[in-house]
N, C-alpha and C positions, 0 to 999 in steps of 0.2 A: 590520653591527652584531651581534655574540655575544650570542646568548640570545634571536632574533628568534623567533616560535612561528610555526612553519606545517605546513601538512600537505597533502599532496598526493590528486588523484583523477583514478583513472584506470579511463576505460571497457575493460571486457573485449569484447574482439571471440571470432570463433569460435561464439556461442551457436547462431544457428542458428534454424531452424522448431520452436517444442516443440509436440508432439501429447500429443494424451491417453495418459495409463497413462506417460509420460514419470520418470524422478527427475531432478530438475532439480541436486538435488546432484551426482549421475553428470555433467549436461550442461555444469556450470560446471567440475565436476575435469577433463573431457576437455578443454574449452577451454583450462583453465589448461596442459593439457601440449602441446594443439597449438601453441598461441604461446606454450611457455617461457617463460611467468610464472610468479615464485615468490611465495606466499603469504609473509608473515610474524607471527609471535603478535604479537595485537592489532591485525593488519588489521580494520576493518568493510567487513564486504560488503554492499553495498544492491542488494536484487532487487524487481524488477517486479513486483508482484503481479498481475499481467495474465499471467505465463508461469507463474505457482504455480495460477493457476483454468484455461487451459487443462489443465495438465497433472492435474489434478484431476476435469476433465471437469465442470465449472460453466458450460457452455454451456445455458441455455435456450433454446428455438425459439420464436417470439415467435406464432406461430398455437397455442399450448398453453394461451396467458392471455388472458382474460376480464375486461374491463375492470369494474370494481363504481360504483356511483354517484358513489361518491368519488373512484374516479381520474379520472371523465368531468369530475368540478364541476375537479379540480385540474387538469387540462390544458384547463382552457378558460382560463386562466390563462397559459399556458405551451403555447400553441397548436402551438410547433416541438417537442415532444414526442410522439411516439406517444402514444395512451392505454395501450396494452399496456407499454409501456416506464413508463410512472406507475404501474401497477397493481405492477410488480416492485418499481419504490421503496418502496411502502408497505410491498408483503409483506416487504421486507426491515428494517423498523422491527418489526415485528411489531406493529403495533397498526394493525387493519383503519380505525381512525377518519379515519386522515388525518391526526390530530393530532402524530405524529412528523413531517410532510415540512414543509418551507417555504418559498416560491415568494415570489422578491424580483426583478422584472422576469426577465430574461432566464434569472434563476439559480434551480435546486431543489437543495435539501439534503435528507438524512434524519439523523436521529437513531438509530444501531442500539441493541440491547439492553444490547451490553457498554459504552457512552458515547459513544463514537465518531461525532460528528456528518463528514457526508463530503460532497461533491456528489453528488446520484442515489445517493445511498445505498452509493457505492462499484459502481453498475450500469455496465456498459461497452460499446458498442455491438462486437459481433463480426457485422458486415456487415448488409443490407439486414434479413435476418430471423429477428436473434438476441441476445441478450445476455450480458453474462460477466458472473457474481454475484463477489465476493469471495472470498479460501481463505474454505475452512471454518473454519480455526483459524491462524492467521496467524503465532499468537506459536508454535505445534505444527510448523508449515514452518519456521518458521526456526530452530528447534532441529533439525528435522532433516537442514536442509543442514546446520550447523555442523558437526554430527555425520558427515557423511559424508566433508565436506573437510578434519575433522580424523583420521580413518581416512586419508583419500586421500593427504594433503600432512604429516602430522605438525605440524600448526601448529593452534594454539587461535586462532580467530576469533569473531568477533560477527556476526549477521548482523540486518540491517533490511529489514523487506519493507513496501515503497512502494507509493505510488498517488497518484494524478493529483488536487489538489485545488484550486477555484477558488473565488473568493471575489463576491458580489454586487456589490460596490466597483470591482472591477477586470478589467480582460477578462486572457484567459490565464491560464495554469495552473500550479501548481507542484506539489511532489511533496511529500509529507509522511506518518510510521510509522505501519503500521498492525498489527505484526507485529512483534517482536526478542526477540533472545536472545544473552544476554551485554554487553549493556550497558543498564545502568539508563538509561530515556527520559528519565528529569529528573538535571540537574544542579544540584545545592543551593550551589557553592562562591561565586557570588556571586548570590548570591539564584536563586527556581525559573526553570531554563531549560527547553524541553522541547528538550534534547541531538539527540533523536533525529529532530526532524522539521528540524533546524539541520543535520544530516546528512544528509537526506533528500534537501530543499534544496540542498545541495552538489553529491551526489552525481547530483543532475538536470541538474545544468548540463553534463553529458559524457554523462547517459543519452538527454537529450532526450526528448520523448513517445514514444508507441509506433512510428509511422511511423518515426523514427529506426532502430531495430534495434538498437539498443544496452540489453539489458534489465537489465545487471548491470552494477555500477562498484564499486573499491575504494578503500575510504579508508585512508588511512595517515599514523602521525604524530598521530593525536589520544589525549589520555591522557585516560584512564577504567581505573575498577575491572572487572575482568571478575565477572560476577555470573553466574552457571550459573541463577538465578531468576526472573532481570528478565524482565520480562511488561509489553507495552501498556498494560494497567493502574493499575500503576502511575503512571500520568502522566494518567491519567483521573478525570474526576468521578464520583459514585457515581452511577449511571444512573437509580436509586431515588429519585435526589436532585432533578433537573435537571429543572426546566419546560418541557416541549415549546415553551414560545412564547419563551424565552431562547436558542434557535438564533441563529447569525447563519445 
């Protein structure tokens, strides 16, 4: 049937072990030329935010943290928790109270500063005794691949940077923005979508979790404005706004 809408995704192979001091913009251009894939304006790329804090060197070593009263009370709760792995959830709310994190059987979320509620606060286990915190600036990475793959490839792309998010309700995980540039997170055309985590979403079901090896996927075929501005934010609550006890 003519005028059917669809759009395709497809995992990039090629990426590889990224290490610290890494440009991951350099590591997706070189994949793109070792397997002869071509970019095209208006692809989104959704990257792992798992291979943007390696490369960033946001590994913590988990003998560095000091568990405080309140991570001891919150992981007696959540007993398959570290305490030291609680203590980096909170540090990552920024509010020492504990009143950002919330613990719903099996599942902890945090609330970070910029709105952003995550599972473990976006904390991610990097083996027996260490953890990977979040980029630093998520929506700053992903403007600066854009940037390097539009030097690299002469193609204007958007890029969304991912991570791993699970829900108290449901066992497993899916992937949702924590990070973009070049395309506005919300779509108003029929009523507010958040575009970007409906892509993120997508883009998971070829990226798979980490174990896969698959850290970057392209989408293509979805029409959107390119916005050189769009920011995570925009598709967020006012952080100033939101009741630490309104998590899910």
């Amino acid at each position: 049937m003519s005028g059917d809408a669809s759009y395709t995704v497809t995992a990039l192979n090629g990426i590889g072990d990224i290490q610290p001091g890494d440009d991951v913009g350099q590591v997706i251009a070189d994949a793109l030329a070792a397997t002869g894939r071509e970019l095209a304006n208006g692809d989104v790329i959704c990257v792992a935010s798992k291979i943007i804090s390696v490369a960033e060197g946001r590994r913590t070593a988990l003998d560095t943290i000091t568990p405080t009263e309140c991570a001891l009370r919150l992981q007696a709760q959540i007993p398959r928790r570290d305490a030291r792995v609680v203590q980096t959830i909170i540090d990552q709310t920024a509010d020492p109270t504990g009143r950002r994190v919330a613990v719903s059987g099996d599942h902890i979320s945090g609330w970070l500063p910029n709105g952003l509620v995550l599972t473990s606060a976006g904390v991610d286990s990097a083996g027996p005794d260490a953890v990977l915190l979040l980029p630093t600036d998520p929506d700053a990475s992903a403007a600066g691949i854009a940037a390097h793959l539009r030097v690299a490839t002469g193609r204007q792309v958007s890029v969304i940077i991912t991570d791993s998010d699970g829900r108290p309700d449901k066992r497993g995980a899916t992937q949702v923005a924590v990070g973009v540039h070049g395309i506005t997170p919300l779509r108003t055309s029929h009523g507010d979508e958040t575009l970007c985590d409906m892509l993120a979403a997508a883009a998971a079901v070829m990226m798979g979790q980490r174990s896969a090896g698959r850290p970057v996927a392209i989408v293509r075929g979805v029409e959107y404005a390119y916005d050189p501005t769009a920011r995570i934010g925009d598709a967020l609550h006012d952080a100033n706004k939101i009741d630490g006890r309104s998590q899910r």
